[in-house]
C-alpha atoms as one frame of an Amber mdcrd trajectory, in Angstrom:
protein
  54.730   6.433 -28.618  55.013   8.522 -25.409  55.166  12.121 -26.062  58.318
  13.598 -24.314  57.937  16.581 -20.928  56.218  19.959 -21.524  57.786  22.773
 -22.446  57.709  25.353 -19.554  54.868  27.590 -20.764  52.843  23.927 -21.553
  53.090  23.134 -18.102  51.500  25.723 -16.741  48.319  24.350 -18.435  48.397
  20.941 -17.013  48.278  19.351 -13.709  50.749  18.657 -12.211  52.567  14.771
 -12.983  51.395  11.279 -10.644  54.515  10.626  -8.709  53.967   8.307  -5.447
  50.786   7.671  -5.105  50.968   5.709  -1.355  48.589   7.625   0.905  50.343
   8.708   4.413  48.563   8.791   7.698  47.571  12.324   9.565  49.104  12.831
  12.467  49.343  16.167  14.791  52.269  18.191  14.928  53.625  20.631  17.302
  55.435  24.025  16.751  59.387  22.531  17.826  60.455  25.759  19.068  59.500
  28.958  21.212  59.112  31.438  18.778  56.943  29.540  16.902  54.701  28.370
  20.259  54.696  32.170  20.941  52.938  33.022  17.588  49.870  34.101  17.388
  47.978  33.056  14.572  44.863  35.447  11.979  41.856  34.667  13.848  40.257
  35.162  10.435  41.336  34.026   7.225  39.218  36.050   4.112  39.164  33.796
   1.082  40.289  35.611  -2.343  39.467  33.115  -5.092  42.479  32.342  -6.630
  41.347  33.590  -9.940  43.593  36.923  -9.715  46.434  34.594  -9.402  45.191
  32.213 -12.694  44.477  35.276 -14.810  48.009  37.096 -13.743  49.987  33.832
 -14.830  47.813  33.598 -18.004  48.261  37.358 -19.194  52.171  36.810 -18.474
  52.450  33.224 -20.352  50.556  35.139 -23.047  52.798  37.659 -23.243  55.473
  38.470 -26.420  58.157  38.395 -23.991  57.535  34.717 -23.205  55.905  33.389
 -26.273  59.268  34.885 -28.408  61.841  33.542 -25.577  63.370  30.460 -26.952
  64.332  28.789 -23.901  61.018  29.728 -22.515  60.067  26.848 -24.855  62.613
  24.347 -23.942  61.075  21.134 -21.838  60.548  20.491 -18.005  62.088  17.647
 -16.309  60.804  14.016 -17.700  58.321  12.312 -15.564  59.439   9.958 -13.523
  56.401   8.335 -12.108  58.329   5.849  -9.025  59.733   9.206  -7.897  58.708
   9.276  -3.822  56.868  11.471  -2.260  56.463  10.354   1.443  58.544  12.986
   2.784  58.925  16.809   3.210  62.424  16.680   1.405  60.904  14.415  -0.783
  57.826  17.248  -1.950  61.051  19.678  -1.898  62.966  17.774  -4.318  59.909
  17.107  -6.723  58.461  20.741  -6.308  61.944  21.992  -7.571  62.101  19.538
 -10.863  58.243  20.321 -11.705  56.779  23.678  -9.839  60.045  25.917  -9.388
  62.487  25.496 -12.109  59.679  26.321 -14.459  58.937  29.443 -12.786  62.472
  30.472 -12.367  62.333  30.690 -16.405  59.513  32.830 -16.041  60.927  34.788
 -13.407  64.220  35.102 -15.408  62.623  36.486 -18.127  60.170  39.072 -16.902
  62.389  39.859 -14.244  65.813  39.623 -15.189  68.634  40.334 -12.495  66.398
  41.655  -9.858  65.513  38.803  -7.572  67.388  35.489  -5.768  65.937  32.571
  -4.419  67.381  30.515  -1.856  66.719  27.116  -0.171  66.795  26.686   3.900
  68.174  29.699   4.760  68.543  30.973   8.090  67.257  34.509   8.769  69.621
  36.086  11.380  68.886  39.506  11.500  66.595  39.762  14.792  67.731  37.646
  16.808  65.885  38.537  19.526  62.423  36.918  18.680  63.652  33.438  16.207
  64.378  29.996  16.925  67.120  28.478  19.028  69.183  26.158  16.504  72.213
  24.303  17.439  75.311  24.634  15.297  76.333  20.819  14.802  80.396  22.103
  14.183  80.310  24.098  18.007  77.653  22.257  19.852  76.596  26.119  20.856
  73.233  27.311  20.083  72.470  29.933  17.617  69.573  32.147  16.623  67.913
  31.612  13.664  64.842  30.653  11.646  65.075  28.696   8.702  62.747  29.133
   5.385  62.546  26.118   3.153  62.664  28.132   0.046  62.299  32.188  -0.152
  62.972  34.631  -2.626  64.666  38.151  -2.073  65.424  41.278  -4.105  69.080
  41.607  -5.662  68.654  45.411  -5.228  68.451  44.870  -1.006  69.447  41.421
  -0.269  67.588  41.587   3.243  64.294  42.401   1.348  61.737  39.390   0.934
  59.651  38.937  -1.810  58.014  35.834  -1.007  58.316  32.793   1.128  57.390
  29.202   0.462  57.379  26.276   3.096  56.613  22.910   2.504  55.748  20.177
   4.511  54.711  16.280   4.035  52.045  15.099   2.036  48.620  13.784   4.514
  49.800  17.074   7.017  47.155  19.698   5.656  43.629  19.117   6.218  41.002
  21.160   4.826  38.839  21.183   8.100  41.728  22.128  10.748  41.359  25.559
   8.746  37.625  25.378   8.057  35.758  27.766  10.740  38.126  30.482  10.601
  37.809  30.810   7.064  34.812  33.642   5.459  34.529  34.819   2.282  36.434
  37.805   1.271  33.193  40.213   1.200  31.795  38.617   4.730  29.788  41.536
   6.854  31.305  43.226   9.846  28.993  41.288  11.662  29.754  38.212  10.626
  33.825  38.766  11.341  32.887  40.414  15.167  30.534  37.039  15.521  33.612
  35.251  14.087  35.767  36.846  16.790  33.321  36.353  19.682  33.298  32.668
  18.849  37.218  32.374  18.872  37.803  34.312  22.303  36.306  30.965  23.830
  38.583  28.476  21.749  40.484  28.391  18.867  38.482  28.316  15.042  41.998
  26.561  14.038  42.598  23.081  14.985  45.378  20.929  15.362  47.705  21.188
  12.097  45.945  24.796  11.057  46.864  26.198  14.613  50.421  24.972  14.376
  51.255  26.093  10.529  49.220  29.050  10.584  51.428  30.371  13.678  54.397
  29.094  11.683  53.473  31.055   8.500  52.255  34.192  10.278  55.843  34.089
  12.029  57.665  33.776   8.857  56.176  36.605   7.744  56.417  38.720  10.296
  60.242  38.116  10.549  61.148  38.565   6.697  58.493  41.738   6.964  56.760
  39.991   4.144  53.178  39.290   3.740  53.112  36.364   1.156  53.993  33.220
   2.500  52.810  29.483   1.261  52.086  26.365   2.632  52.508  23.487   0.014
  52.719  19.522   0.370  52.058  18.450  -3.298  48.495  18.210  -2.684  47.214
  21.334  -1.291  48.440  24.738  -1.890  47.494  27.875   0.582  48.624  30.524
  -0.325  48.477  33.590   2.105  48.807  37.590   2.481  49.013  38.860   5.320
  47.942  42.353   4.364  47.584  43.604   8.333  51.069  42.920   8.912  53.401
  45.972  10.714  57.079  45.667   9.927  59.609  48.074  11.060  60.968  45.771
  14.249  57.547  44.580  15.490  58.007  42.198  18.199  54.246  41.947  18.925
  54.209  37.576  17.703  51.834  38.420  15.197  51.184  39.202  11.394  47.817
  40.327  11.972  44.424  39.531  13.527  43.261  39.206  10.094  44.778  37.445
   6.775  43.769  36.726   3.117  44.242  33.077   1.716  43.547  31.010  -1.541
  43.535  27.300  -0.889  44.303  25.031  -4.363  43.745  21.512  -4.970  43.889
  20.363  -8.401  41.258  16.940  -7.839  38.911  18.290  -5.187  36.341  21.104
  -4.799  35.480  21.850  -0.983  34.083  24.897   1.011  36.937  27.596   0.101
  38.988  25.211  -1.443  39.304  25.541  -5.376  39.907  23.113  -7.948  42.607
  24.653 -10.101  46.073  24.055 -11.391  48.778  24.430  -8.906  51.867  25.271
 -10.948  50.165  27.968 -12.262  48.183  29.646  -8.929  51.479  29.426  -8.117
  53.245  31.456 -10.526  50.520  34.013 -10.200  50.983  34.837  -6.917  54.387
  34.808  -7.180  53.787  37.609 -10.236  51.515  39.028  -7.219  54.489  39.526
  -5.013  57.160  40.642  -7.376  54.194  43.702  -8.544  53.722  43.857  -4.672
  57.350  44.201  -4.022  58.343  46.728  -7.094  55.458  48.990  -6.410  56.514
  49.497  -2.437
């Protein structure tokens, strides 16, 4: 007989389930509107293994606050394995059931009343630099950019903790990111030689040029440095520790940015082979110690 879901502390120790299994084509995509063409992306990306993240999420699952928390031991969503998974919605609506409610439990518990999370919400408040959208009910076009899923401090509702957008599974390649990626403790030299290289063309290509502009313009609009990219099957997960808040209008979040790129079946370059639910909790624990300690 089938054993019934996880509880949420389980999951975090297992992978996460085999929905829809269909592979999906690559194909390019282009930032849709000016702000985003006007970004300008990290030249360099410094790889931090995500083993802070695994061993933050471990020490809090550990925890007596969790491990004595009934509910904390109640189960996740049942597996169903026909759910679909060939869209961006679709990666949405599963990432909610399996990834987020899960660490909204957490969340609840170690952090209790202090943070929100929404899901595409439009971020108003500088409207001089964010997309054009058009407002279906007036036909008149509004400013605004719109984060798939973010969470924000109860304390100042226009302060950002972190921001997570997804996107459609066969989008993110590992090698449209590959050359502008060094390791965390790579020489001066190497990051100047680095730099040379990309003042003659880009070190992102294709999909990395177009998300990483999109990421490092989410972040500079919520003035927040974490942001993460996340279609099922990869998970990057990014600080942009250069970034200058305080109405910078400059398209940028930094010449420079950290990232930790998960995959829970392959091993490649920078990318790790770890467990996604719970890299992802731990840098979400990142940004909420990040965020109280400002």
């Amino acid at each position: 007989m089938a054993s019934g879901p996880a509880s949420r502390i389980e999951c975090f120790n297992q992978p996460l389930p085999i929905l829809d299994a269909k592979t999906l084509a690559f194909k390019s995509v282009q930032p849709s509107g000016d702000s985003t063409k006007q970004a300008v992306p990290p030249v360099i990306l410094h790889h931090v293994p995500c083993k802070q993240f695994l061993d933050l999420a471990n020490k809090a699952l550990q925890s007596s606050k969790l491990t004595n928390n009934t509910p904390s031991h109640g189960p996740i969503a049942t597996t169903f394995p026909k759910l679909p998974l060939q869209t961006e919605s679709d990666v949405f609506q599963a990432s909610s059931l399996y990834i987020i409610h899960p660490i909204m439990e957490i969340l609840h518990v170690l952090y209790p009343g202090k943070w929100t999370i929404h899901a595409e919400l439009d971020d108003k408040k500088a409207p001089h630099k964010l997309e054009s959208l058009e407002d279906p009910g007036t036909k008149q076009k509004e400013s605004a950019v719109r984060y798939d899923l973010i969470f924000k401090s109860t304390a100042d509702p226009d302060k950002t903790i972190a921001v997570l957008e997804y996107k459609r599974r066969g989008l993110i390649r590992y090698n449209d990111f590959e050359l502008a990626m060094v390791s965390n403790n790579a020489s001066p030299r190497e990051i100047t030689l680095r730099k040379e290289k990309a003042s003659t063309g880009n070190l992102l290509k294709t999909n990395g040029i177009s998300y990483c502009k999109q990421v490092c313009l989410y972040a500079q609009i919520s003035e927040c440095k974490h942001v993460a990219l996340f279609n099922w099957q990869h998970l990057l997960l990014f600080d942009f520790h250069q970034l200058k808040t305080s109405g910078d209008i400059s398209h940028t979040a930094g010449e420079e940015a950290k990232i930790s790129w998960v995959h829970e079946d392959q091993r490649r370059g920078f990318m790790e082979q770890a467990l996604i639910r719970k890299a992802l909790l731990g840098w979400l624990l990142k940004a909420f110690d990040d965020f109280e300690s400002q």
